[in-house]
PDB file as gemmi writes it, atoms N, CA and C in Angstrom:
CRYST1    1.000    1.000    1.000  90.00  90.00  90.00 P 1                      
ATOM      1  N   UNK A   1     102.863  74.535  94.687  1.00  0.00           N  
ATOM      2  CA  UNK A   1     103.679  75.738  94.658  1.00  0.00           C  
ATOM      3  C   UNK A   1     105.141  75.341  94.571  1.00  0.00           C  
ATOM      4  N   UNK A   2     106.010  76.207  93.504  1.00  0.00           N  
ATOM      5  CA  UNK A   2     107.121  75.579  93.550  1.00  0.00           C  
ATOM      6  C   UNK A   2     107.911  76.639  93.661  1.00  0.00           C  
ATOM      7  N   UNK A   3     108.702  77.108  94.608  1.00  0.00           N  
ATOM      8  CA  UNK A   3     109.611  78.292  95.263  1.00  0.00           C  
ATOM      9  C   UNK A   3     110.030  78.870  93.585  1.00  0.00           C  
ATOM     10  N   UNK A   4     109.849  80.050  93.193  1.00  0.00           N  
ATOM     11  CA  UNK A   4     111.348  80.600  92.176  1.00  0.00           C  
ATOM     12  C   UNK A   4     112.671  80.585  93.030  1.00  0.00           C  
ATOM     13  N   UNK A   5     113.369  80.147  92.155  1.00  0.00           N  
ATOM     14  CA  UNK A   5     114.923  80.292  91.874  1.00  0.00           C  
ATOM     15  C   UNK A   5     115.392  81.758  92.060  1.00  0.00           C  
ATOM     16  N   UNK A   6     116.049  82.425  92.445  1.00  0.00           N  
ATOM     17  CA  UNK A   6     117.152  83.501  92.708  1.00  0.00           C  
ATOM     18  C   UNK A   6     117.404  84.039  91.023  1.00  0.00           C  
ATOM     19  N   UNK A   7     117.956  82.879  90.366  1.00  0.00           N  
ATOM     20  CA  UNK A   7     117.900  83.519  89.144  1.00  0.00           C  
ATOM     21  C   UNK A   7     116.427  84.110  88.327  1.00  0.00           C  
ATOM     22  N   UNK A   8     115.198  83.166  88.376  1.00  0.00           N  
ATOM     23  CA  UNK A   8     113.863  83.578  88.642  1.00  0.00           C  
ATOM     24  C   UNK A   8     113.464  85.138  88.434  1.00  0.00           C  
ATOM     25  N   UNK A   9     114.071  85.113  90.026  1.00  0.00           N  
ATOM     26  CA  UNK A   9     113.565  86.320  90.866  1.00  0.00           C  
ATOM     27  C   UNK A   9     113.967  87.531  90.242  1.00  0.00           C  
ATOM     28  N   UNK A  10     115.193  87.515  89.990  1.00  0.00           N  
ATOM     29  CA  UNK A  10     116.051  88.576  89.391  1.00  0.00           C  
ATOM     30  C   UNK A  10     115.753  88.740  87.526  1.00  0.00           C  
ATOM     31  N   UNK A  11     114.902  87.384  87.126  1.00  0.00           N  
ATOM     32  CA  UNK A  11     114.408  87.949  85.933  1.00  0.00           C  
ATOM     33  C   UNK A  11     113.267  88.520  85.548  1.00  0.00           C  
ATOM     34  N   UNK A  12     112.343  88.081  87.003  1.00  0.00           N  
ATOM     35  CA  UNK A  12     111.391  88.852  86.965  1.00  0.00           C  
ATOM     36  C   UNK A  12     111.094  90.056  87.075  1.00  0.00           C  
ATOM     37  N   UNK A  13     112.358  90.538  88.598  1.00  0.00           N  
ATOM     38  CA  UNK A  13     113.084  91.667  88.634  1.00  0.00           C  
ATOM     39  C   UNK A  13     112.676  92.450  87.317  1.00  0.00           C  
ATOM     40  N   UNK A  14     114.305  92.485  86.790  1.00  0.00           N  
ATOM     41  CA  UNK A  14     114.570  92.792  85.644  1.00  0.00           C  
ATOM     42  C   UNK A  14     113.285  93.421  84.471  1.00  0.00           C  
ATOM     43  N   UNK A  15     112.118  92.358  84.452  1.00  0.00           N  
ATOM     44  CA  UNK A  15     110.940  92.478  83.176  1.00  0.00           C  
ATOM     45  C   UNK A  15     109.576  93.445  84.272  1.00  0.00           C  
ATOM     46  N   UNK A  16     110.043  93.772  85.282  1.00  0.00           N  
ATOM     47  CA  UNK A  16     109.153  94.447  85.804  1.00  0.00           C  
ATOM     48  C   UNK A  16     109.721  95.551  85.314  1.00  0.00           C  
ATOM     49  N   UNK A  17     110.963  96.059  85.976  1.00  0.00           N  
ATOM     50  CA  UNK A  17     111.447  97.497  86.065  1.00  0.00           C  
ATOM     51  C   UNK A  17     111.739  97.581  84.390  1.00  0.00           C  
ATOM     52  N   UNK A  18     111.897  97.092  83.340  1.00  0.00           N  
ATOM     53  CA  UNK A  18     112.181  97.100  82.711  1.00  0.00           C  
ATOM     54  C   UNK A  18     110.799  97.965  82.171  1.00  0.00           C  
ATOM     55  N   UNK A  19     109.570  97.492  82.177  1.00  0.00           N  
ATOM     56  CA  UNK A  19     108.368  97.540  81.960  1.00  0.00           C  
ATOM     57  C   UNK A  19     107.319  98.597  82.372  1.00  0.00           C  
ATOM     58  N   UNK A  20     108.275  99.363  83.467  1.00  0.00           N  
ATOM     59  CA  UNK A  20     107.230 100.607  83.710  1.00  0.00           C  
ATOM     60  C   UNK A  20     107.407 101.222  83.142  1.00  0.00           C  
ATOM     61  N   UNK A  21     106.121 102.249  82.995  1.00  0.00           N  
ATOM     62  CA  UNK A  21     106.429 103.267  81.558  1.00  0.00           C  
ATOM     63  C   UNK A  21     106.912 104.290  82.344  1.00  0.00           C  
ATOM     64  N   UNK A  22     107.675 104.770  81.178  1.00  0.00           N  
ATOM     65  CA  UNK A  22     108.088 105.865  81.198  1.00  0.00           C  
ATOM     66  C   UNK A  22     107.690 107.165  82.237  1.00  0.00           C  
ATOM     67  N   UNK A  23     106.378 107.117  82.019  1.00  0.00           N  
ATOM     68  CA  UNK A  23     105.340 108.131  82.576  1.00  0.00           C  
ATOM     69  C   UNK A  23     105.454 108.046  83.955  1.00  0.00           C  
ATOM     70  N   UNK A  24     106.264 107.150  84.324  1.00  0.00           N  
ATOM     71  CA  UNK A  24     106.329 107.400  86.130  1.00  0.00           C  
ATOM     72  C   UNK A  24     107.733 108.176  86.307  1.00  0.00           C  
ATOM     73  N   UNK A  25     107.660 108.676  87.372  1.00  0.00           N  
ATOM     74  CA  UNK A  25     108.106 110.006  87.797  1.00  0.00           C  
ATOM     75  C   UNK A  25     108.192 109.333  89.260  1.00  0.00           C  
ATOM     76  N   UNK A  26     109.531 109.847  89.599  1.00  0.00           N  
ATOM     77  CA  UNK A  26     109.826 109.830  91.343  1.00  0.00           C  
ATOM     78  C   UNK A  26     109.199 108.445  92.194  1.00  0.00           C  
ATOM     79  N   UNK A  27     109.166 107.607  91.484  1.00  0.00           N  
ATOM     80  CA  UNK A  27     108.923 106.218  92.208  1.00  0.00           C  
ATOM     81  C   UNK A  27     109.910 106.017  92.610  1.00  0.00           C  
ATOM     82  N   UNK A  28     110.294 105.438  94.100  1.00  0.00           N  
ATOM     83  CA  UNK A  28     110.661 105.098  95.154  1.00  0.00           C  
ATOM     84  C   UNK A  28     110.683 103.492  94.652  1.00  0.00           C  
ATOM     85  N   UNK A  29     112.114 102.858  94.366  1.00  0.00           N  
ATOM     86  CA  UNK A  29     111.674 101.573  93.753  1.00  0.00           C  
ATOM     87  C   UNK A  29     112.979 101.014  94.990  1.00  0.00           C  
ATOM     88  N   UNK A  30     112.389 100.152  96.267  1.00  0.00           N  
ATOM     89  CA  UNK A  30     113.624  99.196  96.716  1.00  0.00           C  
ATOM     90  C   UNK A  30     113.369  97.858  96.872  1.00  0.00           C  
ATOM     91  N   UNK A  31     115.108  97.079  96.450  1.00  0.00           N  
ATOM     92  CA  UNK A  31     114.645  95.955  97.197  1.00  0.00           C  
ATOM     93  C   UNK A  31     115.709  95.662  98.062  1.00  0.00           C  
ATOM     94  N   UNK A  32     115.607  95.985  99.048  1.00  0.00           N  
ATOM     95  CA  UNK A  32     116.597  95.995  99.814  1.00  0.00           C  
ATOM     96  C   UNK A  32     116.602  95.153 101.693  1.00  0.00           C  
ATOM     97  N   UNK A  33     115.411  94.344 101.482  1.00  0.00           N  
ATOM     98  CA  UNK A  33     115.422  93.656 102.253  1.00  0.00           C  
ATOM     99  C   UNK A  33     116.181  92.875 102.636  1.00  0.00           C  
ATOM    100  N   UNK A  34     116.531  91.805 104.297  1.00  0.00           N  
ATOM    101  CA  UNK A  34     117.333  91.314 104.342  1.00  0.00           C  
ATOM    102  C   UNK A  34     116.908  90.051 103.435  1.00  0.00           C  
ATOM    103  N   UNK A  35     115.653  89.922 103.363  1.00  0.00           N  
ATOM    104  CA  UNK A  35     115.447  88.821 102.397  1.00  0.00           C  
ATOM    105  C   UNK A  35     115.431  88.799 100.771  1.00  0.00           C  
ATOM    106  N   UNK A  36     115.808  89.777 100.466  1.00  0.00           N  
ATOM    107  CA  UNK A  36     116.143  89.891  99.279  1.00  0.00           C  
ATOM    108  C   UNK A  36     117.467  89.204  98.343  1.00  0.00           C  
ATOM    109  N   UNK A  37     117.410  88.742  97.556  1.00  0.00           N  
ATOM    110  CA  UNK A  37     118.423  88.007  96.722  1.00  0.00           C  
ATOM    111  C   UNK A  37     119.949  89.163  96.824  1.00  0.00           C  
ATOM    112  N   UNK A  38     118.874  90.275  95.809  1.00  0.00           N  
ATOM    113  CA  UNK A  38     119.809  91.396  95.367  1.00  0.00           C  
ATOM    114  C   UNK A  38     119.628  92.658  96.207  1.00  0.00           C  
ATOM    115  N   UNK A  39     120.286  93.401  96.961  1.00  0.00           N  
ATOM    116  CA  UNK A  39     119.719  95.139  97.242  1.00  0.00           C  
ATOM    117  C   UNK A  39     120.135  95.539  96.176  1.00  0.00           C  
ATOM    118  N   UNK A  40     118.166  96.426  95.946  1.00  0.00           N  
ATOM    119  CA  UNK A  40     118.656  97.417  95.110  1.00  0.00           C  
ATOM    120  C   UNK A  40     117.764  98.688  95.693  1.00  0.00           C  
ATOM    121  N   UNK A  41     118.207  99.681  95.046  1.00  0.00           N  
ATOM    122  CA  UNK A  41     117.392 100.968  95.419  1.00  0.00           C  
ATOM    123  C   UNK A  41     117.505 102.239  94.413  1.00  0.00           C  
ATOM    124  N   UNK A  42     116.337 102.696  93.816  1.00  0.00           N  
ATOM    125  CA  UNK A  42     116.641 103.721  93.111  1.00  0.00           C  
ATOM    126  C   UNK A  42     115.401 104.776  92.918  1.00  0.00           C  
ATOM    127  N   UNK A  43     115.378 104.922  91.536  1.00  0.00           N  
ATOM    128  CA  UNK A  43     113.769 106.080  91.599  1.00  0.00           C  
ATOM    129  C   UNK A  43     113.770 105.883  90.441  1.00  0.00           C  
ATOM    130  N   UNK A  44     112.257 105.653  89.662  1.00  0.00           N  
ATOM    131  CA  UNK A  44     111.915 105.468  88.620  1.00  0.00           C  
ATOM    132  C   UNK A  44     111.453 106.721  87.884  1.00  0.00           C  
ATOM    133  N   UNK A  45     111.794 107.164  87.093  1.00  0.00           N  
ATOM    134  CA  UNK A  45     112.554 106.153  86.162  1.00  0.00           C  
ATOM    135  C   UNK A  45     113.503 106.510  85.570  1.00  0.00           C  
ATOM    136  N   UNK A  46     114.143 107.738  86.426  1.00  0.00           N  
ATOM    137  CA  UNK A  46     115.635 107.798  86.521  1.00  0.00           C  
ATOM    138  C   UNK A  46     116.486 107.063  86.460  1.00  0.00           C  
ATOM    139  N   UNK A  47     116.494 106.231  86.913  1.00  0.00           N  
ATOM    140  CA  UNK A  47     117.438 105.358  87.465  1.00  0.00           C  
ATOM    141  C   UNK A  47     117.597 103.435  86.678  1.00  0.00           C  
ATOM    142  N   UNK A  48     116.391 103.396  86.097  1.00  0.00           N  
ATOM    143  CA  UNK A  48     116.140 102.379  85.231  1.00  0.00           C  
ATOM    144  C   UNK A  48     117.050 102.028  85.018  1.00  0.00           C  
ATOM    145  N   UNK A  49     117.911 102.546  84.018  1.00  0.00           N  
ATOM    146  CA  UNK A  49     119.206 102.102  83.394  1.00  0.00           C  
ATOM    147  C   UNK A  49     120.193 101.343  83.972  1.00  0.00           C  
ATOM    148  N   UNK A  50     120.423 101.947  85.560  1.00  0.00           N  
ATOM    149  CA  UNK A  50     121.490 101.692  86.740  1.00  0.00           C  
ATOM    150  C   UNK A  50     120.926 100.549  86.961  1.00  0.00           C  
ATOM    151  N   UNK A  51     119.672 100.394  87.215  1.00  0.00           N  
ATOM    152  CA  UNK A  51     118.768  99.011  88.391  1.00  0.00           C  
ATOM    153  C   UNK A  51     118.903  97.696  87.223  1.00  0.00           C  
ATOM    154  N   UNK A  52     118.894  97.773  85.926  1.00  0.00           N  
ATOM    155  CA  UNK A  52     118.853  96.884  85.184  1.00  0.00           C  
ATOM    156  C   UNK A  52     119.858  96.762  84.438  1.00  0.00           C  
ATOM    157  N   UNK A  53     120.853  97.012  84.766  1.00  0.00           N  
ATOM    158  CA  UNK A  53     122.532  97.198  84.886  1.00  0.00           C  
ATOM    159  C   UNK A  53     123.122  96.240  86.054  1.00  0.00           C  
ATOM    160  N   UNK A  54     122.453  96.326  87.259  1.00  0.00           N  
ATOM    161  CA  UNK A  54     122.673  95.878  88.090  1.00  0.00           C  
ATOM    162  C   UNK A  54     122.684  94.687  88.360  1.00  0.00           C  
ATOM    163  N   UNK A  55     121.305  94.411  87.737  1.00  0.00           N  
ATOM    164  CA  UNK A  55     120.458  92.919  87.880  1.00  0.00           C  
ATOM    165  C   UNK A  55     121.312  92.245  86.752  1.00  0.00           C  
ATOM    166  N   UNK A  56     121.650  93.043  85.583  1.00  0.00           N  
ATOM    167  CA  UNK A  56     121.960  91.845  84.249  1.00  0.00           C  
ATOM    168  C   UNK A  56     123.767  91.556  85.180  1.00  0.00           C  
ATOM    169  N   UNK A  57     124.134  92.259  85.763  1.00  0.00           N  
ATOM    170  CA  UNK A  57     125.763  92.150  86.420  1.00  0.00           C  
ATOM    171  C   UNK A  57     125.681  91.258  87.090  1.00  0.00           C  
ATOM    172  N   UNK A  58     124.543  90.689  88.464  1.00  0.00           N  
ATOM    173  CA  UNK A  58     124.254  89.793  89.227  1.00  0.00           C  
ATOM    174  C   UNK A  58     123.939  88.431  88.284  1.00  0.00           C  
ATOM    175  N   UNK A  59     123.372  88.125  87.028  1.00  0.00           N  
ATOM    176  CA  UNK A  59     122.332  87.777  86.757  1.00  0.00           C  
ATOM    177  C   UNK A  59     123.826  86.988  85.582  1.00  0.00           C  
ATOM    178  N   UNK A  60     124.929  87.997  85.397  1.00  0.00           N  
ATOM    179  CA  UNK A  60     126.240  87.565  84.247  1.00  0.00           C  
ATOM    180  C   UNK A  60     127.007  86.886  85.955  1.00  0.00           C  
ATOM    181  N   UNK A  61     126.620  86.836  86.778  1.00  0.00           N  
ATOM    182  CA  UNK A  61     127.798  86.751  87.732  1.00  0.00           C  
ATOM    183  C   UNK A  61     126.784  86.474  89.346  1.00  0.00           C  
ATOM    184  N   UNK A  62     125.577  85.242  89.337  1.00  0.00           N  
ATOM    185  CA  UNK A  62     125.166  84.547  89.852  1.00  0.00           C  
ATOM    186  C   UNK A  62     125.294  84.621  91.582  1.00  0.00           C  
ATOM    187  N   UNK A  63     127.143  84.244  91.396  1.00  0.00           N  
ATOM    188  CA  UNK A  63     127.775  83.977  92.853  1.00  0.00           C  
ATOM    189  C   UNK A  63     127.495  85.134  93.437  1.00  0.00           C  
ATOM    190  N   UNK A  64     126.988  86.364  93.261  1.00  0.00           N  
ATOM    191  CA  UNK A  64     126.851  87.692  93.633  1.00  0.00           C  
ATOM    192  C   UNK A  64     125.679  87.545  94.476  1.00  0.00           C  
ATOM    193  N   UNK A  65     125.089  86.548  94.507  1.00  0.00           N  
ATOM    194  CA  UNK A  65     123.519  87.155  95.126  1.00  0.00           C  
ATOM    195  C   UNK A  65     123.919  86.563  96.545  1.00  0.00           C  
ATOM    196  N   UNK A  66     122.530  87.495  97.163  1.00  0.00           N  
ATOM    197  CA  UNK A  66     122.769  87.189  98.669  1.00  0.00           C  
ATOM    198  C   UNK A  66     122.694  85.889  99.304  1.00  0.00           C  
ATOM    199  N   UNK A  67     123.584  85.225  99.924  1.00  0.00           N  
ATOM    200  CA  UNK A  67     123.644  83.741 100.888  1.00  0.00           C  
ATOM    201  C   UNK A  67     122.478  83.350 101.060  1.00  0.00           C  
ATOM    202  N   UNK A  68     121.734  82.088 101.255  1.00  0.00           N  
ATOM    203  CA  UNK A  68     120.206  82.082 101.873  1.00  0.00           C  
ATOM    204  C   UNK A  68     120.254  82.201 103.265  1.00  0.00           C  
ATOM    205  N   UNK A  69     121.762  82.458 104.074  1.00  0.00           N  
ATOM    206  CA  UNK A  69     121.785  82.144 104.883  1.00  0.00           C  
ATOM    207  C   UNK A  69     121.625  83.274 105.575  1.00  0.00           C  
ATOM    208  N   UNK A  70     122.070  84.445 104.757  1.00  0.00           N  
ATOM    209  CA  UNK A  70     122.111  85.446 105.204  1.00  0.00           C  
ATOM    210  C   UNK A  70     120.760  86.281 104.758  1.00  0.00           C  
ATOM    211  N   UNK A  71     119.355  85.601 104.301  1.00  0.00           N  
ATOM    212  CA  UNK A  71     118.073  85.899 103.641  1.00  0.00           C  
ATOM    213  C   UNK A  71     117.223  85.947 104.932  1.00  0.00           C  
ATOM    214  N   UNK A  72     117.968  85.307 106.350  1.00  0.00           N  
ATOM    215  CA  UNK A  72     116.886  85.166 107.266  1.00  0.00           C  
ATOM    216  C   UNK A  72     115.608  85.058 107.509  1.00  0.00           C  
ATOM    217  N   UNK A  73     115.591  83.753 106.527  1.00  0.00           N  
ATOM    218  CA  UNK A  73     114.390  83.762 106.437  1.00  0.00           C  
ATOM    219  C   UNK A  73     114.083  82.093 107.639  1.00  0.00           C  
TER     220      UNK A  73                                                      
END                                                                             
C-alpha cells in the first residue's frame, strides 16, 4: 500500500465530483474533515462548478492545502 499524495487526493477529488451525473439532485457533498487535505462543502449538483473551481485553485496553488499537522491524524 502506498499512501496517495494530497495532490492525488484532490485529483481524485476533482474526477469524482466531476463525474456524477447530472441526475443527482440535493446531494449533500462534504469534505470537511479535520483530516481532510481541502474543506469543501456543497450540494450536488448545484454547486459542481464552485467545488471544482475550488479544487483546480488548491490544485494551481498546492501551498493551500491543509498542514499534516493540522490533519490530526
Amino acid at each position: 500500500f502506498i499512501p496517495q499524495t494530497p495532490n492525488g487526493i484532490l485529483h481524485e477529488m476533482k474526477l469524482l465530483i466531476e463525474n456524477i451525473s447530472d441526475d443527482v439532485k440535493n446531494c449533500v457533498f462534504r469534505s470537511n474533515h479535520a483530516s481532510n487535505y481541502l474543506p469543501i462543502k456543497g450540494r450536488l449538483s448545484r454547486d459542481r462548478d464552485k467545488i471544482v473551481s475550488e479544487i483546480n485553485q488548491t490544485l494551481e496553488h498546492p501551498e493551500n492545502v491543509r498542514p499534516e499537522f493540522m490533519r490530526r491524524l
